[in-house]
Every structure is written in structure tokens, then in C-alpha cells.
C-alpha positions in Angstrom: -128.9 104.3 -102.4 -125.7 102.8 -103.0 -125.6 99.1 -102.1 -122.4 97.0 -100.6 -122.3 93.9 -101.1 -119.2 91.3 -99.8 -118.6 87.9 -101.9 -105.9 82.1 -77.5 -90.5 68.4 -47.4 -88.1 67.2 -48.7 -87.5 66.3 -44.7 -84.4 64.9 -43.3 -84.9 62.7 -39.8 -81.6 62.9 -37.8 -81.2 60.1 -35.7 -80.3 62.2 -31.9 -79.4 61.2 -28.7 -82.2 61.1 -26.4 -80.9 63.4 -24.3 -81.0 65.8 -26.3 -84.5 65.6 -28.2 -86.6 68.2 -26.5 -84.0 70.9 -26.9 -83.8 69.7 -30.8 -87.8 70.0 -30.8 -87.9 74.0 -29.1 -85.0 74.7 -31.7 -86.8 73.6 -34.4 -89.8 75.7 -33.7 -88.0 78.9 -33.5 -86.3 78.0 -37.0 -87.6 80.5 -40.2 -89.3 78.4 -42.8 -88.1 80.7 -45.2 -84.4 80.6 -44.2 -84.5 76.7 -44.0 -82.9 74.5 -46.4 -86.0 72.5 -46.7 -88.5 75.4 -47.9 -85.8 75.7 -50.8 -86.2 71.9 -51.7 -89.9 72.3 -51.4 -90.1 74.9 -54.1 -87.8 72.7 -56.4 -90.1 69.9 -55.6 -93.4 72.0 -57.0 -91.9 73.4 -60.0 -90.2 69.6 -61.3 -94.0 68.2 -61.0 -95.5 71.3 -62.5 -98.1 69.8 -65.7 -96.9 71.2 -68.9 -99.6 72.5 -70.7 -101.0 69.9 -74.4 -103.1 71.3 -77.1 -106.3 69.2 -76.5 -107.8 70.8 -80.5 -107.5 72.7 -83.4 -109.4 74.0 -85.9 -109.5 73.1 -88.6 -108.4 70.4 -88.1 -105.2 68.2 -88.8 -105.8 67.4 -92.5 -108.6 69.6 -93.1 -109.5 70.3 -96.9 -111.9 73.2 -98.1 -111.1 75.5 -95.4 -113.3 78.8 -95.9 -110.6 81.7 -96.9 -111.7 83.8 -94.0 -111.1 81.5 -91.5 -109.1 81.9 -88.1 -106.7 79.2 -87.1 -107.2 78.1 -83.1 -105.9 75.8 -80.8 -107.3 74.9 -77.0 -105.1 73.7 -74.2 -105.9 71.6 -71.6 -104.6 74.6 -68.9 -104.5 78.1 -68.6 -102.0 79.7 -70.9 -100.0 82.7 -70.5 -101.5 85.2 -73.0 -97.9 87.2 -73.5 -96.2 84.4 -74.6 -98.8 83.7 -77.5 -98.0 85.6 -80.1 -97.4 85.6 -84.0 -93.6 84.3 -83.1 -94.7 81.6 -80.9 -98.3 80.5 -83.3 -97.3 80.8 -86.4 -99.5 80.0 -89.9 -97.1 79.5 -92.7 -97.6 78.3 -96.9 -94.8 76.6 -98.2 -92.5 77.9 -95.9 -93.4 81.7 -95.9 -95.0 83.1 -93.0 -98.6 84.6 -92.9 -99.0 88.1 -91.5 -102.0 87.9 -88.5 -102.7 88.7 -84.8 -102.9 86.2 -81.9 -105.5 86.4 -79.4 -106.0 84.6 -75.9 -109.0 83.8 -74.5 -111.1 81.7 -72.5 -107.7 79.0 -72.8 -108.3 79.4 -76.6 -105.8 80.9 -79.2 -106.6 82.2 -82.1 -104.7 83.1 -85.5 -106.4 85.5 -87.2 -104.7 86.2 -90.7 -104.2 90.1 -91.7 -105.9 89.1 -95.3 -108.3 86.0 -96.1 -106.6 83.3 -96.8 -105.5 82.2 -100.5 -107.9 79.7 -102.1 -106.6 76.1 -102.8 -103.7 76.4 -100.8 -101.6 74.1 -98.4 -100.9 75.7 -95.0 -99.0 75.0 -91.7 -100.1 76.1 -88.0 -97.5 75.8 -85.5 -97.5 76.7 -81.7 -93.8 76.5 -80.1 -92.4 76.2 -77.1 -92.6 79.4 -76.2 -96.1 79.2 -75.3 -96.5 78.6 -71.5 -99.2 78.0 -69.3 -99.7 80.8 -66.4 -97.9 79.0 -64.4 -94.8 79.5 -66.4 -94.5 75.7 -67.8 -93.7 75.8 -71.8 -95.2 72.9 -74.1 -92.5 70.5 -74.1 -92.6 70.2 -78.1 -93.7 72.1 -80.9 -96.8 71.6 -82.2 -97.8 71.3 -85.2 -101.1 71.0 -87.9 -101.7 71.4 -91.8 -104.5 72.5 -93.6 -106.2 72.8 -97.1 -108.2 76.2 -98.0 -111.0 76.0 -101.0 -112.5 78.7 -102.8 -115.4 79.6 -100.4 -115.9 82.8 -98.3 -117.7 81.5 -94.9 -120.3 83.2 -92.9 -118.4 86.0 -90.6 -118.8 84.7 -86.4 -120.3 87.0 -84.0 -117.6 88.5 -81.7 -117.1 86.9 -78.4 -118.3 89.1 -75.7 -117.6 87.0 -73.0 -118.7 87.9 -70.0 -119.1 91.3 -70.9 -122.6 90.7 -72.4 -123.7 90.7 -69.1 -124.0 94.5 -69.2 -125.2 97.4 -71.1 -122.8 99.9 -70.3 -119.5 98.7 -69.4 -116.2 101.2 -68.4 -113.1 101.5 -66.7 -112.7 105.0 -65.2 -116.7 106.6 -65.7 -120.3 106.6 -66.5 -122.0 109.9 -66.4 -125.4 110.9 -67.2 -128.5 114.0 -66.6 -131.9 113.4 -65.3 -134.0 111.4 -68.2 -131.7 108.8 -69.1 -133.5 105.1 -69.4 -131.4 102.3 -69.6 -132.4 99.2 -69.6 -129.7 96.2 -68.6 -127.0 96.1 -66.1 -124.2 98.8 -65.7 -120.4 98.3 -64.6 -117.6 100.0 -63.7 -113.6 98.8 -63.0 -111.2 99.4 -61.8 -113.0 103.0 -60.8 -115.1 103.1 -57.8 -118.8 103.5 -57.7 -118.5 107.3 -57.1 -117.6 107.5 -60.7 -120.9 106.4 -61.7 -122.4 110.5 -61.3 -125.9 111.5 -62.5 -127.7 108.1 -61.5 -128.9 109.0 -57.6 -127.6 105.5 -56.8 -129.3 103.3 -53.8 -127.1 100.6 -52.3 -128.8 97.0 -52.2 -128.5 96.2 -48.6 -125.9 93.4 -49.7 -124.2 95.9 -51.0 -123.1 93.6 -54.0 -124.8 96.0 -56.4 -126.8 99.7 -56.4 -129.9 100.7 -58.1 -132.2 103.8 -59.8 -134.8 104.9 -61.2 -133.3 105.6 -64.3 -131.7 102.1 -64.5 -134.2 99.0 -65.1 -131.1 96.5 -63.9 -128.2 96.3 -61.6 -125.7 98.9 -61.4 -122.3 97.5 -60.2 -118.7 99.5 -58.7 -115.2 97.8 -58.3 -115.4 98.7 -54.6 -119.2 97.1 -54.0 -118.6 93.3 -52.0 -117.5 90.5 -53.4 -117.9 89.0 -55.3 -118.6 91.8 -57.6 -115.0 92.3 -58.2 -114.1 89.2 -59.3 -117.1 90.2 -61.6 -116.2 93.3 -62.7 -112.2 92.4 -63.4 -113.5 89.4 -65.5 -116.0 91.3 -67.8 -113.8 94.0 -68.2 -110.8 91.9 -69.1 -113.5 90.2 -71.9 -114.4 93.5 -73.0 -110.7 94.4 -73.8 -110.6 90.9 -75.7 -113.7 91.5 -77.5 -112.2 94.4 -78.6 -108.7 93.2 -80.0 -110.5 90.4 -81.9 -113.0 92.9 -83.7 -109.7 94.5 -84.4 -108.2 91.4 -85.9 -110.7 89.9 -88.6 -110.0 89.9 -92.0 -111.7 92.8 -93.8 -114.1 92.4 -96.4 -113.6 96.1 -97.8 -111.2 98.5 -96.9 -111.7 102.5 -96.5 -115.6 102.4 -98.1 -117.0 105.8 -99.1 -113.4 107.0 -98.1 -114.7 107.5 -94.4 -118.2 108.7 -95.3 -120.7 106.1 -95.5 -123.8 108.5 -95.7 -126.5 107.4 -97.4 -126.0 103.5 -98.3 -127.5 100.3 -97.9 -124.3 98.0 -96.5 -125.0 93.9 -96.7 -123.2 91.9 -94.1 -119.1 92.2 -93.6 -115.9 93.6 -92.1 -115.1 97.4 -92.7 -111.8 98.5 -92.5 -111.2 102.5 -92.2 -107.6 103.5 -91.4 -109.1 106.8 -90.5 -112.0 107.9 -89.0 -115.7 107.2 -89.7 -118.7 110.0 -90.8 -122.2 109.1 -91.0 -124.1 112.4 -91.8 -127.0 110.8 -93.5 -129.2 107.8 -92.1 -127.6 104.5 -93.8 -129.2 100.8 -93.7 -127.5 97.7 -92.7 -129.6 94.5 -94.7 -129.3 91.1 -94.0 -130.6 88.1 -92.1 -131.0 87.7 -88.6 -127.5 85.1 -88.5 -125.5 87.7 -90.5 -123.0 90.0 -88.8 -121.3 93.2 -89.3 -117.7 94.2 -88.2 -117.0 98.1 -88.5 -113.2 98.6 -87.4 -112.4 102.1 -87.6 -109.0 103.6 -86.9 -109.9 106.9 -85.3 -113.4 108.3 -84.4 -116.6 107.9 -85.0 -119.1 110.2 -85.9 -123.0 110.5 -86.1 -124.7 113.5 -86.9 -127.4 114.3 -85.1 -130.8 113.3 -86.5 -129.0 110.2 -88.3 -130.0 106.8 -87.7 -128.5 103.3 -88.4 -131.7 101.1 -89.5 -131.7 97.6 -89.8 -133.8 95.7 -92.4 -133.8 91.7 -93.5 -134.1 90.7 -89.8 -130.6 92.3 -89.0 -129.9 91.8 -85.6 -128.0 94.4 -82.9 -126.2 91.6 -81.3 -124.6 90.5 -84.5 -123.5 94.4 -85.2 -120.1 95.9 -83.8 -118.4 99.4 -83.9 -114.8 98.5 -83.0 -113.4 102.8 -82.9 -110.3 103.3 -81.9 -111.4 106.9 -81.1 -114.0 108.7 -79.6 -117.1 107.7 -80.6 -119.9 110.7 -80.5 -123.5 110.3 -81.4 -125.1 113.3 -82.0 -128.5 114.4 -80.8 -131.1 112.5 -81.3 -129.1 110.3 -83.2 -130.0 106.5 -83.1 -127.2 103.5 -83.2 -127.9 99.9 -83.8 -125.5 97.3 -82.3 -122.3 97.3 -80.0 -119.9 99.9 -79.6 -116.6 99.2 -78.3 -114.6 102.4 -77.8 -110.8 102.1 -76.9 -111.4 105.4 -75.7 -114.9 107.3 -74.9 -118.1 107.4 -76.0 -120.8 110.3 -75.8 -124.0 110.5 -76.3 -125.9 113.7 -76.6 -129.4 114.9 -76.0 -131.9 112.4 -76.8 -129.8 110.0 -79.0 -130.5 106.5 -78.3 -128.9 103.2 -78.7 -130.2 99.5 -79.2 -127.0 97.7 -78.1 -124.3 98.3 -75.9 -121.6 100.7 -75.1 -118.3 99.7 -73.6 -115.8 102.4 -73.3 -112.2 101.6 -72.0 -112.5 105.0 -70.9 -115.8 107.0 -69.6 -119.3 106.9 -71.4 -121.3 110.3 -70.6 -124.5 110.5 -71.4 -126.9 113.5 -71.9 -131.0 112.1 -71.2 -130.6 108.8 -73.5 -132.2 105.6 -73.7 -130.1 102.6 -74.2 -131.6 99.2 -74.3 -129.6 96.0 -74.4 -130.3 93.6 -76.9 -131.9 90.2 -77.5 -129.5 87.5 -77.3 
């Protein structure tokens, strides 16, 4: 086997005659808040005391020295920030003077910088966040803001990807989940924004609270955007972190770019971030060694492709929860085929006859499955 190894009222009082008081009161009653002076002043009023939004941390942190080369540059605030107006033109991670090419993502009122490339050793550089970041309210930061930082020569452990809370669920989509008799999943499914009809295969009971459905072929929860509250609110947030969870698999640094050249049959891959501009073939089982706090990133620019009969095995206490198939494409696992870890799929995923999955599948599309078992994973 081939081994891989990697080194975000106003009111007026008018003084009246007497007289004249009660007709003053019935006119004032029949007057349209919206078309009064006042409602305009009120408005003016809310936005002048509006809090504009601080940056409460950072790391690293102001001064830092021996950052680790693969590490992403954040920032909290102290409200919730507009996510379009953080960007690479409004956080910005520059050395001396020239700008560093990354992506900006927003979450959970965090920002974070994640550089295109790790980060070059020994070397001075400058975060700033402008005032073109706003809080969702529309308030900007009422100055720039802005930290330095010193890297060193070290490659750090890679983070887990933030799931948010779509952890919550094994099989997480946005317009379907489809299966045939003889599926076994164990976990919680979701779907949003489609209704619970488009949940087909699953002979689905309604809890009497109607907040969620279940089946025999589901030990968990099953859960539809139209179920009652406050499953919605549920569903829109866990959704919303899938997408997340997805763009920040997207943005890491990669460790190795375009391994095996899209064909990773057959090796033994240690801990890392994949990068395949293309798509991915697995034809042959492959192993995926390290230590139970070691994590694998696989982002892979078109589909992804298991042959049936192949397996992803785990060895050196490798955990599912620390792996992640970010695939732009479809991602198909053929029969009987086996995956280890979570699969994020901009698109779809499919599973055919008998293939099985320890992890998760979250498809900003449809998952269909065909008789599988998919368990979630140990946290």
C-alpha cells in the first residue's frame, strides 16, 4: 500500500382651549400612525440609539508569536453580524502590506479567515475587519479594527469541522429523503424547506404532538419543515449550519492537492486536507490511520465515487466524527459499499443496495437510499 503522510414619541403636547379638547381627543384617534409625523421621528429615534457592533476577541491574538502556519484568523463580536458584509474586502489578513488570498466565513457571531495556502513561517502579519462589517441590524463598527500576528515554523493539529447544530441528525436535506423497505438508520432525520411528504419510503407515524414522526425503520425522530413548532425554527437552524459546515470544509488550507490524480484506490492516507479539483474514484478499499483526535478533510470538486464492494476502514483509533467528504457533486456509493465519516454533498447523495455508512449524510439536495444502514456516530 501506498502511505500519505502530511508534515464569522417624540410627542408634542399642544396647549388647547378647553373647549375644544374632546373633539382634539376623537381626532386623534382616527389619525394613521403611519402617516403621522411622530411615527417618522420614532423610527429616527431607534436607529440614532442603535449599538454598533465591537469585536469582544481574536485569535490569535494581538501580539501573538509562533502562530501554527495552518491557522485561521477569527474575530467574535459582541452582536449578531451580517454575514454578507464579511468578506475578504471587509476582513482582510495582509504581510507587509500585500494581501493574503482566503475565504471568510460567519458563524455562530464568529468570523473566520481562512487563508487559500498555510501561512508562511516566521512571518509578521496584519488582520483587519473594516467598517463595512455590520451587525444584522445594519449598524457598521464605528472604526477599523485591527490585530498583528507572528507565524513560526510549526504545522498544528487540523480542528474538526463545526457541525453546529446539524449534528443533531443523521440524515439531513433540503428538498428529499427517499428510501425501500430494509433501510435501518439509527439517529434523527430532517428535512427543510420541503415538507414531510418528501420523506417517501419510511411509512411515517405522526407523534401526537405532531412536532416530529416516526418508523420502524428509523431508531430516532424523523422531522418535516411543516411539523409544529418549534420544529421549524429547528429545522431552518440546522440546515443553515449544515450549509456553514459545508463552506468551511471548503475553505481549509490543503495539505495535498490532486492525490493519486483523483484515484485514491488502494492507500493507506494519515490525517489531513485533500484537495481534488476534479472528481474523486475509490475502486479499491483504502485505510484512513491515525489517532482518535486526528481529522481528515476530503474537499473534492466534482463527484464522488465508490465502487461497490469498496470500503473506507479506519485503523489507529480513527474516529467517523473527525472524518468529512466535502463533494461538490454527487456523491454515489455503490452496493455494498461501506463509508466512514460525514458526507456533505452540495448536491445529492445515493446509496445503493446494501451499502452502509458510519456517519452522516447531508445533502443540500435529496439523499435516496436503496435498503441501507446508516448509523450516526459517537460524539
Amino acid at each position: 500500500m501506498t502511505k500519505i503522510s502530511v508534515s464569522s414619541k417624540f410627542s408634542v403636547t399642544s396647549v388647547t382651549l378647553v373647549s375644544l379638547s374632546f373633539a382634539a381627543a376623537c381626532s386623534d384617534s382616527n389619525s394613521s400612525t403611519d402617516s403621522s409625523p411622530d411615527a417618522g421621528l420614532d423610527a429616527a429615534a431607534e436607529t440614532a440609539t442603535e449599538q454598533a457592533p465591537t469585536i469582544t476577541a481574536t485569535t490569535p491574538v494581538d501580539g501573538a508569536t509562533s502562530v501554527v502556519l495552518n491557522s485561521g484568523v477569527t474575530a467574535s463580536f459582541d452582536l449578531p453580524m451580517s454575514g454578507a458584509t464579511l468578506d475578504a474586502t471587509t476582513f482582510k489578513l495582509t504581510a507587509n502590506g500585500v494581501a493574503v488570498a482566503g475565504k471568510v466565513v460567519y458563524a455562530r457571531s464568529t468570523a473566520t479567515f481562512y487563508p487559500a495556502t498555510h501561512l508562511a513561517p516566521n512571518a509578521s502579519f496584519t488582520a483587519t475587519i473594516t467598517t463595512g462589517a455590520k451587525s444584522s441590524s445594519g449598524v457598521a463598527l464605528t472604526t477599523d479594527h485591527s490585530w498583528t500576528f507572528t507565524t513560526g515554523t510549526v504545522v498544528g493539529a487540523e480542528p474538526p469541522v463545526n457541525l453546529g447544530t446539524s449534528s443533531d441528525f443523521v440524515i439531513l436535506a433540503k428538498t428529499g429523503i427517499s428510501t425501500v423497505p430494509g433501510s435501518v438508520i439509527t439517529g434523527d432525520l430532517g428535512i427543510s424547506p420541503a415538507a414531510a411528504t418528501y420523506i417517501t419510503g419510511f411509512s411515517l407515524a405522526a407523534d401526537a404532538s405532531n412536532i416530529f414522526s416516526t418508523t420502524a425503520q428509523v431508531t430516532g425522530k424523523v422531522y418535516g419543515a411543516d411539523y409544529t413548532p418549534p420544529t421549524p425554527k429547528k429545522l431552518t437552524a440546522a440546515i443553515g449550519d449544515m450549509e456553514i459546515a459545508f463552506t468551511e470544509a471548503s475553505a481549509r488550507a490543503p495539505n495535498v492537492s490532486e492525490l493519486g490524480a483523483g484515484n485514491i484506490g488502494g492507500m493507506t492516507i494519515l490525517p489531513g486536507i485533500y484537495k481534488w479539483g476534479t472528481g474523486l474514484l475509490i475502486p479499491t478499499n483504502i485505510t484512513l490511520s491515525g489517532s482518535p483526535a486526528d481529522v481528515w478533510i476530503f474537499q473534492i470538486g466534482q463527484d464522488l465515487t465508490i465502487t461497490s464492494d469498496i470500503k473506507i476502514l479506519l485503523a489507529g483509533g480513527a474516529q467517523p466524527k473527525n472524518i468529512f467528504w466535502q463533494v461538490s457533486g454527487l456523491a454515489d456509493l455503490g452496493t455494498t459499499a461501506h463509508l466512514e465519516g460525514v458526507l456533505l454533498s452540495q448536491t445529492a447523495i445515493t446509496l445503493h443496495t446494501s451499502a452502509t455508512v458510519n456517519g452522516r449524510l447531508m445533502a443540500q439536495t435529496a439523499v435516496t437510499l436503496a435498503g441501507n444502514t446508516v448509523t450516526a456516530p459517537a460524539l
